[in-house]
C-alpha positions in Angstrom: -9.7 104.8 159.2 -6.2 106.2 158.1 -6.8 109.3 159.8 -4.9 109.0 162.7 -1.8 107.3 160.2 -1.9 111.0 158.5 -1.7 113.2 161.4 0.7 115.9 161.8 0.9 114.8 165.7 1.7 110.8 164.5 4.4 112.4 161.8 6.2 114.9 164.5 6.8 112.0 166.9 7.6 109.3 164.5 10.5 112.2 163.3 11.6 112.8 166.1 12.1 109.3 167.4 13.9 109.1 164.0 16.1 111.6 164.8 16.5 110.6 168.6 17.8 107.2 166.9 19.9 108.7 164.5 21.8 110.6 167.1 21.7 108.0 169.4 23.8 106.0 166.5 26.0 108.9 165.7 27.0 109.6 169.7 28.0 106.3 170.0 30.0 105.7 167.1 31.8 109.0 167.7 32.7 107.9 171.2 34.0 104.2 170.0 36.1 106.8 167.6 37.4 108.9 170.2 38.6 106.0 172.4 40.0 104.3 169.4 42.2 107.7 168.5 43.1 107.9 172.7 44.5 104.8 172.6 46.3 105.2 169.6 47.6 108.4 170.4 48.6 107.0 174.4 50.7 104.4 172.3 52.9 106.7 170.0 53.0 109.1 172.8 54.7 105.8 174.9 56.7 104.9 172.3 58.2 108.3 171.8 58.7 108.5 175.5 60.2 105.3 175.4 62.7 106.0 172.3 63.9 109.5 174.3 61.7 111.9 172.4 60.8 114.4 175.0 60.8 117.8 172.9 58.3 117.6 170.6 58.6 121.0 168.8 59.1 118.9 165.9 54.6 119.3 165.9 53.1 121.9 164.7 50.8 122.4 167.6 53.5 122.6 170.4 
């Protein structure tokens, strides 16, 4: 009766719709992130713009 509860087939699908829904979960919070950081960085960027900063050498990646 629990047979098919036990299989190996039931077990691989249930993981990987686990692991679908994990990444799922994971891809969207990382793209709310990488919005939140865009805007963020669109604002300082502005407000240096805005204050005269136009050499940034001052960063370590430029």
């Amino acid at each position: 009766m629990l047979d098919p509860l036990t299989s190996s087939t039931v077990l691989l699908v249930l993981a990987g719709l686990a692991a679908f829904a994990v990444a799922y979960v994971a891809i969207k919070i990382a793209i709310k992130l990488a919005v939140r950081i865009g805007i963020v960085a669109a604002v300082v960027l502005a407000g240096l713009y805005t204050a005269g900063v136009t050499d940034l050498s001052f960063l370590p990646f430029f």
